[in-house]
N, C-alpha and C positions, 0 to 999 in steps of 0.2 A: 681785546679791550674789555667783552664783557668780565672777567674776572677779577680785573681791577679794581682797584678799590678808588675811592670817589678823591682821598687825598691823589690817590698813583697817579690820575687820569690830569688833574691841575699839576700836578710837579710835569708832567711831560708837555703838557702843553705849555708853562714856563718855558721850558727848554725846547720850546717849538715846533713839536707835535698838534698840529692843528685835529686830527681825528681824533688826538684824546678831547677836544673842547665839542668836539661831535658828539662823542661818547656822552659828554658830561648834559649837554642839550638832550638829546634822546632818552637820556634816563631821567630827569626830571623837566622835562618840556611838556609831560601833558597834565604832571602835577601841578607845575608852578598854571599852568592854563585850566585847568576846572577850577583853581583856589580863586584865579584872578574874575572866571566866566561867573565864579560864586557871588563877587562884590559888584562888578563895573555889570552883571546881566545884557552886554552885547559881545557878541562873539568877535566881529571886527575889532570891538576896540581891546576885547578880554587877548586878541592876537600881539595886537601892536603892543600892548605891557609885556605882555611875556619877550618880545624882542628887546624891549628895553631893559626889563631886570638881564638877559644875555648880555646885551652892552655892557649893561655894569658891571658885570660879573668879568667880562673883558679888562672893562678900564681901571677894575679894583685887583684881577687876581694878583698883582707882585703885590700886592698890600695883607694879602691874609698870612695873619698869624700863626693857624691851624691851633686857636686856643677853644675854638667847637669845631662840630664835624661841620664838614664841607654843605653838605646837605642844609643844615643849621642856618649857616652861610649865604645860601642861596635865598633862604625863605625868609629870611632877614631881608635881605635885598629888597623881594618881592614885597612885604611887610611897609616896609617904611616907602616906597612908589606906590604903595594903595593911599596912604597916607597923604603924600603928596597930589594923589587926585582928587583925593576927597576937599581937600582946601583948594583946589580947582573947582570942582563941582557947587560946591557951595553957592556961586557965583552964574550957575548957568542954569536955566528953566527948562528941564524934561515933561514931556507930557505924557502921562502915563494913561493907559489902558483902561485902571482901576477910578479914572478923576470923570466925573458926572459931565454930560455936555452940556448940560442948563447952565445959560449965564447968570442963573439968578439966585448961583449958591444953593440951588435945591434939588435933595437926592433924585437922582433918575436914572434914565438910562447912559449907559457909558460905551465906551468905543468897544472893549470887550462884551457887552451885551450886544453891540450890532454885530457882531464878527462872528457870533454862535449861535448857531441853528440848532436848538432841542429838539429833536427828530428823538425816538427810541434807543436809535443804535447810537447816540452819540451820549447817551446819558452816562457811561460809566469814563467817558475821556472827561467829560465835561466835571464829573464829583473828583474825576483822580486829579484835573487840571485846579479845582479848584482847593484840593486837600495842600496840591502845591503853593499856591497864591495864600492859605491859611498859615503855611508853616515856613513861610518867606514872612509874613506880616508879622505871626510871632515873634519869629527873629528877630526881625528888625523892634521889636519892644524891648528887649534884653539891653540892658548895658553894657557897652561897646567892650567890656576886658569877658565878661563873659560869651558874646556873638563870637568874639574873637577864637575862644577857647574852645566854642562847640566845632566850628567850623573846620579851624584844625585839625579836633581831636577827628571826630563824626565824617566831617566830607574828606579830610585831607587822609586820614588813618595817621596821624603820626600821632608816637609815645607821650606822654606827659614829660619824660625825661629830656626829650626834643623840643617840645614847648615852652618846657622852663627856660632850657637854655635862649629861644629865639627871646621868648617874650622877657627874659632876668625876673624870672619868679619863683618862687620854692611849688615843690611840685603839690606840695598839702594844701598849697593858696588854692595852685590851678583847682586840682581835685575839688576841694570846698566849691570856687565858684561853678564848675562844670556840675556839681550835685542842683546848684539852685538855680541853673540854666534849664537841664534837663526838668526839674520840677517848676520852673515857667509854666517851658513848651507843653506838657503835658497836662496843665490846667487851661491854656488856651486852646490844645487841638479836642480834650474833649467836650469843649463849648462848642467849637465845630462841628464836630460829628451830631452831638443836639441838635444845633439850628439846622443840621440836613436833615437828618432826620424827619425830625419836623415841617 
């Protein structure tokens, strides 16, 4: 099965080979799940999407064309159920780590300030923990076609060729916007590195 190619593994499983749709989970089951662990930031529930983009990939495969690669396909899938939780989420109140416990609207200390013990030896988790918490905020500053673009290109490794196709974009847009993502993030993280410093 590993030499199969991603179309081989859905044609047989059509034809009711269930370990090709094994094959097909094993080989992008931990991509489609860091892409997902990247958006929704809980692993329980970054699990249960990845079960459901398989569903769908279940209840759609007589439906594909094979007019992008299978791959394409999947992350598409996955694409459009971030999509759909996010106009879920909208709607629900998380409480975050980063949100100050003063009810009185005024900066202090936070749930992440009690949870960390500045000892010496913990100082370099604590700048690496927080280099991460700087470049998740960046992130999340980007416009949503750019986030989109870094995330793929950057955490997922796929080609811009791959991109264009999931996202229907010409690859010189992607590129353009992936230049003035990356020149964001890199004006926000060295303002980080500053205020540590300092």
């Amino acid at each position: 099965m590993e030499t199969l190619t991603d179309e081989a593994l859905l044609r047989r499983y059509l034809a009711g080979d269930t370990s090709a749709f094994e094959a097909l989970m094993n080989r992008y089951g931990s991509r489609i799940f860091g892409y997902m662990l990247r958006s929704v930031r809980d692993r329980g529930h970054a699990e249960d999407l990845v079960q459901e983009v398989f569903l769908r990939v279940v209840r759609r495969a007589s439906s594909f064309e094979g007019r992008s690669k299978v791959s394409t396909w999947i992350y598409t899938i996955a694409r459009n159920l971030l999509y759909d939780e996010a106009r879920k989420a909208r709607h629900r109140r998380v409480i975050s780590l980063d949100e100050p416990l003063s009810r009185d609207g005024e900066p202090g200390e936070t749930l992440l300030d009690r949870a960390v013990s500045a000892t010496p030896d913990q100082a370099v988790a604590i700048r690496d923990r927080r280099l991460r918490q700087a470049l998740v905020r960046a992130m999340a500053t980007l416009p949503d076609e750019q986030r989109e673009i870094f995330e793929m290109r950057q955490l997922q490794g796929l080609k811009f060729r791959e991109i264009a196709e999931i996202l229907d974009v010409g690859e010189n847009t992607l590129k353009s916007r992936m230049r003035y993502a990356l020149e964001a993030l890199r004006i926000q993280l060295d303002s980080f590195a500053e205020a540590f410093e300092s």
